[in-house]
PDB file as gemmi writes it, atoms N, CA and C in Angstrom:
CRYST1    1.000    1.000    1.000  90.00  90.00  90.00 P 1                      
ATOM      1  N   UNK A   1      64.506 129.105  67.920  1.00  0.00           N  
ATOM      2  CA  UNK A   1      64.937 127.990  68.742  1.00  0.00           C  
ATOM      3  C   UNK A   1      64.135 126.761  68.359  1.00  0.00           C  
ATOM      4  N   UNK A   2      65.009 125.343  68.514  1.00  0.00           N  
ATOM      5  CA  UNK A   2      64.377 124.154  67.658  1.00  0.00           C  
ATOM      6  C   UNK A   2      63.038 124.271  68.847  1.00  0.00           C  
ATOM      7  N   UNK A   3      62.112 123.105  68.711  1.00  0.00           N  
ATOM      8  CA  UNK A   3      61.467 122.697  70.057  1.00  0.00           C  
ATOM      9  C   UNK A   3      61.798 121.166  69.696  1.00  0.00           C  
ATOM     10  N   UNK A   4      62.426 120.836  71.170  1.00  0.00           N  
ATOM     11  CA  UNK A   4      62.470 119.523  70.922  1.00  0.00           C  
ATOM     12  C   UNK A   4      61.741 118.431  71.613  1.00  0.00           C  
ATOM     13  N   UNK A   5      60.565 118.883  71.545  1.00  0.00           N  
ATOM     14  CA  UNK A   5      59.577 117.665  72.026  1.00  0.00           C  
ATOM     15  C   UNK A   5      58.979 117.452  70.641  1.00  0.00           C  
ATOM     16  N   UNK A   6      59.008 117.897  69.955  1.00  0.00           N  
ATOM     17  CA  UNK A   6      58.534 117.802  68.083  1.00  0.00           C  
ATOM     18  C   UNK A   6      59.328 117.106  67.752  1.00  0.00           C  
ATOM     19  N   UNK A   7      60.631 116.480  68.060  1.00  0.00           N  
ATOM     20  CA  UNK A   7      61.545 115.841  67.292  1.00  0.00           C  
ATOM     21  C   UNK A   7      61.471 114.329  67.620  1.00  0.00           C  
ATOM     22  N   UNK A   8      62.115 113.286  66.837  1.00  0.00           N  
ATOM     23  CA  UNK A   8      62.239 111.785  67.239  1.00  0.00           C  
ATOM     24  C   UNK A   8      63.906 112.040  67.882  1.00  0.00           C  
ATOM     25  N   UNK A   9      63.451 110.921  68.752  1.00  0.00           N  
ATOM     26  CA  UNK A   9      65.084 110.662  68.984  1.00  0.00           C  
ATOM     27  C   UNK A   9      66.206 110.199  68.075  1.00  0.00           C  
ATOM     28  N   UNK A  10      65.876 109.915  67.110  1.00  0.00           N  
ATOM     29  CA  UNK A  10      67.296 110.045  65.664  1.00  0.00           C  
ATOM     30  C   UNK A  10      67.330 111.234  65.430  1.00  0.00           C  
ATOM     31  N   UNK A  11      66.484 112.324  65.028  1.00  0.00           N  
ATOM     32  CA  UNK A  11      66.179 113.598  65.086  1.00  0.00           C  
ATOM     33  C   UNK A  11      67.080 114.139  65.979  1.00  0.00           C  
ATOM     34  N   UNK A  12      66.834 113.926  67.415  1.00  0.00           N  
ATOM     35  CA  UNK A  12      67.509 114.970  68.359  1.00  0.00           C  
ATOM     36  C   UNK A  12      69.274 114.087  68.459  1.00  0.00           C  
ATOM     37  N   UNK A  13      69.340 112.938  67.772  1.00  0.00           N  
ATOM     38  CA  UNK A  13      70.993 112.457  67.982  1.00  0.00           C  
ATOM     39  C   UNK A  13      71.739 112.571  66.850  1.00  0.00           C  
ATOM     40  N   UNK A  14      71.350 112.559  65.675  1.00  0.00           N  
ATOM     41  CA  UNK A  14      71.788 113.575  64.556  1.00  0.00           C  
ATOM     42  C   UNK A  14      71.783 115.522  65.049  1.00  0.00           C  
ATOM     43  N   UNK A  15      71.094 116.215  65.558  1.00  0.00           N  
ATOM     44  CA  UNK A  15      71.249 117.311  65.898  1.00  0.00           C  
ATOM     45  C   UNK A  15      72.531 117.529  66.699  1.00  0.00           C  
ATOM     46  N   UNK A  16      72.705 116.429  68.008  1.00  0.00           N  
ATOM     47  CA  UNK A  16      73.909 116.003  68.995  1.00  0.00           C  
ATOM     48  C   UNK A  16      74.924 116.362  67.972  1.00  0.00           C  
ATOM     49  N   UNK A  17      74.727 115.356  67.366  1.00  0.00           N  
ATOM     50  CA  UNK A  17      76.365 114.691  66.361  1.00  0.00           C  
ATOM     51  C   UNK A  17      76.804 115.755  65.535  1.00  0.00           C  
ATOM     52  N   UNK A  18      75.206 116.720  65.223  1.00  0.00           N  
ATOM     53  CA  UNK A  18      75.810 118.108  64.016  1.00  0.00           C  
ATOM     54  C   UNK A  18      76.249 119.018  65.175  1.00  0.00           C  
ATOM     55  N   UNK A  19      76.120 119.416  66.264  1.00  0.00           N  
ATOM     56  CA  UNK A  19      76.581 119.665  67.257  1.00  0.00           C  
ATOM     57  C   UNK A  19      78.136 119.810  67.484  1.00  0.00           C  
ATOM     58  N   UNK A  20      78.458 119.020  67.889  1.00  0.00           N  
ATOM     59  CA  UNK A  20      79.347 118.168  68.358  1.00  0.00           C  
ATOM     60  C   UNK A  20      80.857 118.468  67.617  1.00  0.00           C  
ATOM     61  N   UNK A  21      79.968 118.314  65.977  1.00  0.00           N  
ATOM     62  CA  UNK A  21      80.946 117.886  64.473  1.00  0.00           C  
ATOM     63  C   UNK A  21      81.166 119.363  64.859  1.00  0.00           C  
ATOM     64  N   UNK A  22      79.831 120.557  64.419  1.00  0.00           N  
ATOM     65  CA  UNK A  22      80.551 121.867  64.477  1.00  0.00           C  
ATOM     66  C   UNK A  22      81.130 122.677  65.384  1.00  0.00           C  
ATOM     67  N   UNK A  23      81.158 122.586  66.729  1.00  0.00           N  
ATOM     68  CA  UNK A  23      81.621 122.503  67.937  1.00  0.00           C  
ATOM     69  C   UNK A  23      83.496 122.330  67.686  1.00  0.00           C  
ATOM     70  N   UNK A  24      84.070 121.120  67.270  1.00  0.00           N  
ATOM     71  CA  UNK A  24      84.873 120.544  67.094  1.00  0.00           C  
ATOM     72  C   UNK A  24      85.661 121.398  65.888  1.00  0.00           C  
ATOM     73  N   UNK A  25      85.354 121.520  65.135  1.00  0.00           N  
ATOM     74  CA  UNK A  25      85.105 122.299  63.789  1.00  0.00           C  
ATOM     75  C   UNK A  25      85.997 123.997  64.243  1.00  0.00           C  
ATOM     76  N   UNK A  26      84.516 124.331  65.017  1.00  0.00           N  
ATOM     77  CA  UNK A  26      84.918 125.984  65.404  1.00  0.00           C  
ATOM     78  C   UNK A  26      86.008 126.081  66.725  1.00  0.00           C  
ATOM     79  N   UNK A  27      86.437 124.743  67.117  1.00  0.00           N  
ATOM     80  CA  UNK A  27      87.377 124.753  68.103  1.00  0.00           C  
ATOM     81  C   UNK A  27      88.977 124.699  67.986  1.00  0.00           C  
ATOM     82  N   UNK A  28      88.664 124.034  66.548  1.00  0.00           N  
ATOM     83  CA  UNK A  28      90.072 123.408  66.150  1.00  0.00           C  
ATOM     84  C   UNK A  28      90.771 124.507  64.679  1.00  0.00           C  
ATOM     85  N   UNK A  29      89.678 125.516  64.365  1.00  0.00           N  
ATOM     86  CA  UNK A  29      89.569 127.001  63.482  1.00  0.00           C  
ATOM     87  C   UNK A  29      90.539 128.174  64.435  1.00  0.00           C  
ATOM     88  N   UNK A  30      89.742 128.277  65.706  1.00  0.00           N  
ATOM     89  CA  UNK A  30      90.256 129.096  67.008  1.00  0.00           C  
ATOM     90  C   UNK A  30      92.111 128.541  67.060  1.00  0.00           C  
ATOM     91  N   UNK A  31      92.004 127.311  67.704  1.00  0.00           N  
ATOM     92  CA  UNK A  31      93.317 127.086  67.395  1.00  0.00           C  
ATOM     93  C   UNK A  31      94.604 127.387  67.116  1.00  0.00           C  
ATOM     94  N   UNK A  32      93.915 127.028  65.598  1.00  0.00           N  
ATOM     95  CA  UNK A  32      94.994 127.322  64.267  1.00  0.00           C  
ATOM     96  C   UNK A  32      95.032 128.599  64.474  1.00  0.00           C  
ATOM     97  N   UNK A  33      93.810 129.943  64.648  1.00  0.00           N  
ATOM     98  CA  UNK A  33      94.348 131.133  64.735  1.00  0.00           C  
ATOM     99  C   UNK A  33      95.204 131.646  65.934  1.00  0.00           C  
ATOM    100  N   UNK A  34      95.280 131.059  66.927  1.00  0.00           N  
ATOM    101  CA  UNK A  34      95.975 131.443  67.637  1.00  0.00           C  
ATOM    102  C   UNK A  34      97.490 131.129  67.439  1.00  0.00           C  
ATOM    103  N   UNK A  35      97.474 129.809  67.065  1.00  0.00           N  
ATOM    104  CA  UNK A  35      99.054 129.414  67.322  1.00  0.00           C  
ATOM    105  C   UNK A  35      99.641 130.049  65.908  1.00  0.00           C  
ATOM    106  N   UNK A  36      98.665 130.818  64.551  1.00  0.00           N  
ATOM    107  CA  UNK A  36      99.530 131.396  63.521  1.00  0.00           C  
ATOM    108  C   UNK A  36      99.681 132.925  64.059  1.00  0.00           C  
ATOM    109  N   UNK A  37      98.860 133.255  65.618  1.00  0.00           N  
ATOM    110  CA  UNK A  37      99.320 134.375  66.270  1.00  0.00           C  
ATOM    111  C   UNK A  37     100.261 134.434  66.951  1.00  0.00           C  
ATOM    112  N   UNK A  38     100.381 133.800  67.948  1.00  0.00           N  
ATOM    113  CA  UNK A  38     101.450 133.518  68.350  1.00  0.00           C  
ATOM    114  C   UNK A  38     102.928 133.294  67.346  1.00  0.00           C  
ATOM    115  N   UNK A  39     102.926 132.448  66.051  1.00  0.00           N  
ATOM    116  CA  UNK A  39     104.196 132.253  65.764  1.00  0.00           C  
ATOM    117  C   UNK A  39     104.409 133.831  65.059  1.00  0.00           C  
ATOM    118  N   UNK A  40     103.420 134.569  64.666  1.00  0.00           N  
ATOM    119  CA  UNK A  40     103.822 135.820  64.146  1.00  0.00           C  
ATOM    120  C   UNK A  40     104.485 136.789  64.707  1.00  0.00           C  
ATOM    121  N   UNK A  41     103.962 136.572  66.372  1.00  0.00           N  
ATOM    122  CA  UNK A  41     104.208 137.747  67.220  1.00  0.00           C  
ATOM    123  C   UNK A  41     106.019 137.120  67.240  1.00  0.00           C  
ATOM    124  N   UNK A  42     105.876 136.000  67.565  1.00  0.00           N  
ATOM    125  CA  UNK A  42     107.236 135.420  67.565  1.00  0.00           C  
ATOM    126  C   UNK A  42     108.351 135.938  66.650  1.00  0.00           C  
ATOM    127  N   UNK A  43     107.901 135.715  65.488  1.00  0.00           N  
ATOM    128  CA  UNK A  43     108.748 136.064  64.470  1.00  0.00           C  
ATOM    129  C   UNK A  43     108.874 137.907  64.145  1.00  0.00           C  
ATOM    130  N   UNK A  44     107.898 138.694  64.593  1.00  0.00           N  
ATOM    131  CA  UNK A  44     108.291 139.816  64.582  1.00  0.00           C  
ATOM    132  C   UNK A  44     109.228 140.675  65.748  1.00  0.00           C  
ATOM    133  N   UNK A  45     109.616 139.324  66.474  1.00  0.00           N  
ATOM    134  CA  UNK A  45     110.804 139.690  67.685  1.00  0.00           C  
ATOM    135  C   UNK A  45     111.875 138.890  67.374  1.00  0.00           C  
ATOM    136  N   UNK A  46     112.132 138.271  65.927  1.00  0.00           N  
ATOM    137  CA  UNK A  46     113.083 137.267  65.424  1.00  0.00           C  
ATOM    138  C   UNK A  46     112.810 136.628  66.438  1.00  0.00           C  
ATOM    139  N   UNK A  47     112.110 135.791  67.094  1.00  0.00           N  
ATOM    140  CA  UNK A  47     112.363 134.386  67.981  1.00  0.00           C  
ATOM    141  C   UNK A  47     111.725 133.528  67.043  1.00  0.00           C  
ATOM    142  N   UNK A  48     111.638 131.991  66.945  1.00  0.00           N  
ATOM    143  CA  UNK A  48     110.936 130.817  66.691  1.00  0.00           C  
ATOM    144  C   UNK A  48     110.438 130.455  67.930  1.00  0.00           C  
ATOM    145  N   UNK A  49     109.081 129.711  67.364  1.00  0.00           N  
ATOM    146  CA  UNK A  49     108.296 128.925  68.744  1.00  0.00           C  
ATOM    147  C   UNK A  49     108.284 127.170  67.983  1.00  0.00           C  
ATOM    148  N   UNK A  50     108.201 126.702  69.128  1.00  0.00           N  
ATOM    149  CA  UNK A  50     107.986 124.656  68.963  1.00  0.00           C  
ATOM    150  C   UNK A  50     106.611 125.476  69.774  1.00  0.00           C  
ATOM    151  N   UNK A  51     105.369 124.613  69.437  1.00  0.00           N  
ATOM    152  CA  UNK A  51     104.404 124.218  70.405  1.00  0.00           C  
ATOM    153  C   UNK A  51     104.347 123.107  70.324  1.00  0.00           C  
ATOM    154  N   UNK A  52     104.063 122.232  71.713  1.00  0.00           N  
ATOM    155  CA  UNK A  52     104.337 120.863  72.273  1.00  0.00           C  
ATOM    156  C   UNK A  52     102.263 120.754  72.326  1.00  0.00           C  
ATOM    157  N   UNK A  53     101.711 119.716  72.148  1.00  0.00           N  
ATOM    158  CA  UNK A  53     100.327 119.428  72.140  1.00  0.00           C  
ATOM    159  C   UNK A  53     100.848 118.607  73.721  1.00  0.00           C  
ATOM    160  N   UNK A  54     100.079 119.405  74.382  1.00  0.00           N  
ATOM    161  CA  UNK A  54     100.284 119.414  76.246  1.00  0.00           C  
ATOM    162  C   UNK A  54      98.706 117.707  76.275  1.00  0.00           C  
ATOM    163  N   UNK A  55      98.040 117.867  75.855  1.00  0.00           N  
ATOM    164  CA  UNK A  55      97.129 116.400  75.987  1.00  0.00           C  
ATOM    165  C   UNK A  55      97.499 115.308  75.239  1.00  0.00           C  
ATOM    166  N   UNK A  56      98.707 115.670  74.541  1.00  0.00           N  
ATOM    167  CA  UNK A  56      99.076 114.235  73.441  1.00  0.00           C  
ATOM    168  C   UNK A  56     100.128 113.376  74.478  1.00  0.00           C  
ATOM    169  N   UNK A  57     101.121 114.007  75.008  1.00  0.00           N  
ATOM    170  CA  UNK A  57     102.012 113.368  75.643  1.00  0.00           C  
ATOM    171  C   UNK A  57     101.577 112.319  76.701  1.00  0.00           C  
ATOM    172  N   UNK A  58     102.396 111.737  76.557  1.00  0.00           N  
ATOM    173  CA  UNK A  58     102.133 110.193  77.209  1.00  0.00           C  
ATOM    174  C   UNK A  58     102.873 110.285  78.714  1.00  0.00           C  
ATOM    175  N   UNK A  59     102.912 110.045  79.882  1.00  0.00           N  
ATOM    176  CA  UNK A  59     103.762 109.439  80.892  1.00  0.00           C  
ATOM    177  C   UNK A  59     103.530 108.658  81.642  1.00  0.00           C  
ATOM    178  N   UNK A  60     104.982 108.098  81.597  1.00  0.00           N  
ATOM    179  CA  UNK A  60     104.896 106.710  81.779  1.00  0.00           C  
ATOM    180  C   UNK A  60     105.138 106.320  83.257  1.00  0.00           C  
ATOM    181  N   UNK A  61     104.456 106.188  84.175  1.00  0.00           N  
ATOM    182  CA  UNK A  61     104.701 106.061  85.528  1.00  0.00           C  
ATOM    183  C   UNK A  61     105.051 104.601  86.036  1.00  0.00           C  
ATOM    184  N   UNK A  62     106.680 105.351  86.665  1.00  0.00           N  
ATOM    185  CA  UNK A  62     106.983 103.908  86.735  1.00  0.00           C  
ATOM    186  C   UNK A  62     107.021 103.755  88.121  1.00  0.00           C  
ATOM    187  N   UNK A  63     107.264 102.804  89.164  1.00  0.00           N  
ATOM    188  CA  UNK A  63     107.838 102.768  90.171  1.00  0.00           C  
ATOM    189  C   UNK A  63     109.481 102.546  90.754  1.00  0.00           C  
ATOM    190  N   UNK A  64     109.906 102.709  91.850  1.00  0.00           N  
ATOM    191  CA  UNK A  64     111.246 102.548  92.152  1.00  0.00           C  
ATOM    192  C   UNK A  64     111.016 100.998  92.139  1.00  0.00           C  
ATOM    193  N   UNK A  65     112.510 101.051  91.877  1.00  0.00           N  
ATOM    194  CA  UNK A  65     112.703  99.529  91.577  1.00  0.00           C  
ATOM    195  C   UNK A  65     113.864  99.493  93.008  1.00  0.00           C  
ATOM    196  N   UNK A  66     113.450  98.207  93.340  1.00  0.00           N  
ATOM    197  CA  UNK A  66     113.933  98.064  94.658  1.00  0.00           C  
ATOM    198  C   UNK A  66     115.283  97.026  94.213  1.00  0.00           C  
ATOM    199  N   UNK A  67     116.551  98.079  94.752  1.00  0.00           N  
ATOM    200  CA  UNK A  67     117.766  97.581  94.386  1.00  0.00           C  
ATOM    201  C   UNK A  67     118.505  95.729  94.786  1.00  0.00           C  
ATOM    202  N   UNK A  68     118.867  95.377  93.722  1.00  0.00           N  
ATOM    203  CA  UNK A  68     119.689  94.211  93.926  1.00  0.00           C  
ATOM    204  C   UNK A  68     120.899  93.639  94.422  1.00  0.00           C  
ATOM    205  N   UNK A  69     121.404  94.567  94.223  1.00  0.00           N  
ATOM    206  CA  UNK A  69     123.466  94.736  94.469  1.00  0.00           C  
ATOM    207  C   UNK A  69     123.476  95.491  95.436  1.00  0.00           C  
ATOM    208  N   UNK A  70     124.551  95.527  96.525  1.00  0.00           N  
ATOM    209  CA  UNK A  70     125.064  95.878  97.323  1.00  0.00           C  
ATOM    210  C   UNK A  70     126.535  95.570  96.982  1.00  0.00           C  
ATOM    211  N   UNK A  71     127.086  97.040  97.157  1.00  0.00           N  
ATOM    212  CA  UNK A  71     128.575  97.429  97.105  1.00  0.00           C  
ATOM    213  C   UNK A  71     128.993  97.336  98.841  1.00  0.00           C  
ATOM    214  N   UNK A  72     130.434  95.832  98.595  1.00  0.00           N  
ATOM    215  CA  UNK A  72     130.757  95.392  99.693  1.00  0.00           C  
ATOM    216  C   UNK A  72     131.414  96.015 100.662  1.00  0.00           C  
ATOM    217  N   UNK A  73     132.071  97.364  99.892  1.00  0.00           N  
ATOM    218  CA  UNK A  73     132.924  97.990 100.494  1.00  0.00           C  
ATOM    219  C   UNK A  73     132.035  99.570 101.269  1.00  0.00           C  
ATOM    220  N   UNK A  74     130.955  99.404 100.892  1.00  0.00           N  
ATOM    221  CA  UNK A  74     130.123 100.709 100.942  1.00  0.00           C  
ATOM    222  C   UNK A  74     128.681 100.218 101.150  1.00  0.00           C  
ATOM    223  N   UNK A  75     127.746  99.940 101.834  1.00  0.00           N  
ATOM    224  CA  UNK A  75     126.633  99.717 102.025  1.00  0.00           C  
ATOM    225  C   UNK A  75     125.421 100.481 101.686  1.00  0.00           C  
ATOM    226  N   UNK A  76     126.033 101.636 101.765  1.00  0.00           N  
ATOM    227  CA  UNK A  76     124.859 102.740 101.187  1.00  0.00           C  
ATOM    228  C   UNK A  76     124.775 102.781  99.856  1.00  0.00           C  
ATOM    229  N   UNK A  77     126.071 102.119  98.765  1.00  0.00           N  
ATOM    230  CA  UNK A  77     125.831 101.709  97.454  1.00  0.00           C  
ATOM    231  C   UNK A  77     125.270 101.060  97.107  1.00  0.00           C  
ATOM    232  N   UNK A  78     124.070 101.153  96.057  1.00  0.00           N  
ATOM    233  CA  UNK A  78     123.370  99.972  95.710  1.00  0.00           C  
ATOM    234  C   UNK A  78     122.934  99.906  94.186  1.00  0.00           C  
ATOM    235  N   UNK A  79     122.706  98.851  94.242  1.00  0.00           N  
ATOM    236  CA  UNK A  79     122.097  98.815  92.235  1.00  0.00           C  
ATOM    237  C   UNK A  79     121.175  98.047  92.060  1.00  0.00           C  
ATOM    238  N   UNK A  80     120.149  98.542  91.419  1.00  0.00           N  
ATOM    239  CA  UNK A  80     119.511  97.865  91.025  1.00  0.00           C  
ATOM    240  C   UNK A  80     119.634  96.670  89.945  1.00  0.00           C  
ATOM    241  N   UNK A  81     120.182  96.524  89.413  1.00  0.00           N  
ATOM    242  CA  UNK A  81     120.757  95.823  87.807  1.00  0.00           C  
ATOM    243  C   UNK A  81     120.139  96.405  86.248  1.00  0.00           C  
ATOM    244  N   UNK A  82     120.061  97.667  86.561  1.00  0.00           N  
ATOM    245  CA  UNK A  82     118.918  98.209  85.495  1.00  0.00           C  
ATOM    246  C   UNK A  82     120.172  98.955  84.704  1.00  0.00           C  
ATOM    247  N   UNK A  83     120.299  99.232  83.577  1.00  0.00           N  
ATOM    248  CA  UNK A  83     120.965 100.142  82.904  1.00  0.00           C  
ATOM    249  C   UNK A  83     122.512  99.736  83.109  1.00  0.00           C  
ATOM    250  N   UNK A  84     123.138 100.955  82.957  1.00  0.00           N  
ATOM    251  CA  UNK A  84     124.905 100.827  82.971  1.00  0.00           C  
ATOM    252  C   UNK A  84     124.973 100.536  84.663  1.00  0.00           C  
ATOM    253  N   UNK A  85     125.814  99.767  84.853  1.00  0.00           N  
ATOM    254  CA  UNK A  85     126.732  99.252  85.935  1.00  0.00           C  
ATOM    255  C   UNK A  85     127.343 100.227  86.826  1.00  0.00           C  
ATOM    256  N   UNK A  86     126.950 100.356  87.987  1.00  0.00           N  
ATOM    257  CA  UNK A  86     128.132 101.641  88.286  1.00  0.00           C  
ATOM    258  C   UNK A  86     129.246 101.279  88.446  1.00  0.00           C  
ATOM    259  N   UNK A  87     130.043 102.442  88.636  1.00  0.00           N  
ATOM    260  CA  UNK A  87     131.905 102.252  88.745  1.00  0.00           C  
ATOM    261  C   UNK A  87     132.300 101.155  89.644  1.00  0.00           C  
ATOM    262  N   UNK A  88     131.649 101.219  90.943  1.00  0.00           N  
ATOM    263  CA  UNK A  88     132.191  99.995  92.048  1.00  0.00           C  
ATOM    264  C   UNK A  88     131.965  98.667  91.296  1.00  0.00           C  
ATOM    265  N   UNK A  89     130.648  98.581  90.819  1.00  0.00           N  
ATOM    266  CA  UNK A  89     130.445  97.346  90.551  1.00  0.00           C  
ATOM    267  C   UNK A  89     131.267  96.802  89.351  1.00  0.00           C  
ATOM    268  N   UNK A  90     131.425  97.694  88.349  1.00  0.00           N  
ATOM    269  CA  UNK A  90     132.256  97.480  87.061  1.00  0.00           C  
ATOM    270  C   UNK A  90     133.446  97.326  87.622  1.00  0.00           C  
ATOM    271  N   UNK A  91     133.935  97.976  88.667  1.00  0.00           N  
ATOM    272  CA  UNK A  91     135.679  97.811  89.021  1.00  0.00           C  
ATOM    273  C   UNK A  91     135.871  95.999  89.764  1.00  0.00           C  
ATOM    274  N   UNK A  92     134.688  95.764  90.469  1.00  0.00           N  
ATOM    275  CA  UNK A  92     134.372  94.592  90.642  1.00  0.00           C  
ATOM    276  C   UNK A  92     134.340  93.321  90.200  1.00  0.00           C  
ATOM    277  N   UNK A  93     133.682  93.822  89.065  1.00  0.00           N  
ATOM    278  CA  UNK A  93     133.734  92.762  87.969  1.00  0.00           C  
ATOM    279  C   UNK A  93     134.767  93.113  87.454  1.00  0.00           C  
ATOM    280  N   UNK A  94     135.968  93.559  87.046  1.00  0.00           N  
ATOM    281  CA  UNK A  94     137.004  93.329  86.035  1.00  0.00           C  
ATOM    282  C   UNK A  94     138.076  93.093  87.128  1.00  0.00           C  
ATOM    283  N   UNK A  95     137.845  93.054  88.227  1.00  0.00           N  
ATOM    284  CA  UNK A  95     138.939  92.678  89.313  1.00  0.00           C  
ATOM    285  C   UNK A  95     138.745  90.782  89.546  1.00  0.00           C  
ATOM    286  N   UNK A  96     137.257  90.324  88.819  1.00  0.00           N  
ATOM    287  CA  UNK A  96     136.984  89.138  88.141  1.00  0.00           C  
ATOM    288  C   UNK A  96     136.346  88.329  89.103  1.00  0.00           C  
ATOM    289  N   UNK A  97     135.371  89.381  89.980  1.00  0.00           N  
ATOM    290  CA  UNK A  97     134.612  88.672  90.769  1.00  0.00           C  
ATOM    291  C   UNK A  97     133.414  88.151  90.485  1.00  0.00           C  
ATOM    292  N   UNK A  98     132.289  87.594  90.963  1.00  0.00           N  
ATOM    293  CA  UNK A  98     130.817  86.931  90.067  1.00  0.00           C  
ATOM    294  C   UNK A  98     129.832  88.592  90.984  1.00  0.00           C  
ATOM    295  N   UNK A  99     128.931  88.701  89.996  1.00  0.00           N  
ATOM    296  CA  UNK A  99     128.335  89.935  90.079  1.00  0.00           C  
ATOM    297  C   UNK A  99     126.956  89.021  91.437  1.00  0.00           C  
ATOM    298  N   UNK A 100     127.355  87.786  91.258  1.00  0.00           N  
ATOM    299  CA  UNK A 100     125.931  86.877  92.212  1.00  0.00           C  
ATOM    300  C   UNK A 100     126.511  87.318  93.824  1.00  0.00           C  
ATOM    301  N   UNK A 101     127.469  87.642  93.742  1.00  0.00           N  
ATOM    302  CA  UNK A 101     127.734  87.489  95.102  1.00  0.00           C  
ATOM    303  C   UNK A 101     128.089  88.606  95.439  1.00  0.00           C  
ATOM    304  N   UNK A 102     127.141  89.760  95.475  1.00  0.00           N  
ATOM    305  CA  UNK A 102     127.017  91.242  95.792  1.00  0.00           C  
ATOM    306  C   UNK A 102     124.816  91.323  95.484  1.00  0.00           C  
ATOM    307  N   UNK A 103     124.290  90.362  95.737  1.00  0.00           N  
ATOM    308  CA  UNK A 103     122.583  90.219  95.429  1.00  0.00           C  
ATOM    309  C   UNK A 103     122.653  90.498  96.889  1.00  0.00           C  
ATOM    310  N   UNK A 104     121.519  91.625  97.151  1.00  0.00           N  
ATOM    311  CA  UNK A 104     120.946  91.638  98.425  1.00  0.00           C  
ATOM    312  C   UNK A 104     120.047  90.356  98.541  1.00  0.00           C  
ATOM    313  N   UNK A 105     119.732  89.620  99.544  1.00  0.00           N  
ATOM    314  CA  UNK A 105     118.974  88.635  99.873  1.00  0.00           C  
ATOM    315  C   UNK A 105     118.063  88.789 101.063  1.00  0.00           C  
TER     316      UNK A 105                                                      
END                                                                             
C-alpha cells in the first residue's frame, strides 16, 4: 500500500488521474463483455438485440402550451396553433372565415 503522506500533491493528483483513467478503462472492458454476452445469448435463440445507451438520451421537457383557438360551435375544442390544424378549424377556414376570430382573449 502507497503511504501517502510521503507523496507531493502532484504526486497524489497524477495517482487520482491514473486512477480514474484505469477505473474508466476496466469499466468500459466489463461493458463491452457484457453486451457481446448478451448479443450471443441473443443470437443463440435467433433473436437480435438494439441496446439503447439509457444516460445518452436527451429529454426534452416541455410545458403545456396554453391553447389559442376556440371552436365556436364546441367550447371544449381548443387549439393551440401548434402543428396541423384540427378538422373544425380547417373546415372553418375553407368555409373562408379569418382564423383571428376564433383567439381566446
Amino acid at each position: 500500500m502507497t503511504d501517502f503522506n510521503n507523496l507531493s500533491e502532484t504526486e497524489i493528483q497524477a495517482l487520482i488521474d491514473n486512477a480514474e483513467k484505469a477505473l474508466k478503462e476496466k469499466q468500459s472492458s466489463k461493458r463491452k463483455e457484457v453486451v457481446a454476452k448478451i448479443k450471443e445469448l441473443a443470437a443463440s435463440i435467433g433473436v437480435t438485440v438494439e441496446l439503447v445507451e439509457g444516460d445518452k438520451k436527451v429529454e426534452r421537457k416541455t410545458g403545456k402550451v396554453a391553447a389559442k383557438y376556440r371552436n365556436p360551435a364546441d367550447a371544449s375544442q381548443t387549439w393551440t396553433g401548434r402543428g396541423l390544424a384540427p378538422k373544425w378549424m380547417q373546415d372553418l377556414l375553407a368555409a373562408g372565415r379569418n382564423k383571428s376570430e376564433f383567439e381566446i382573449k
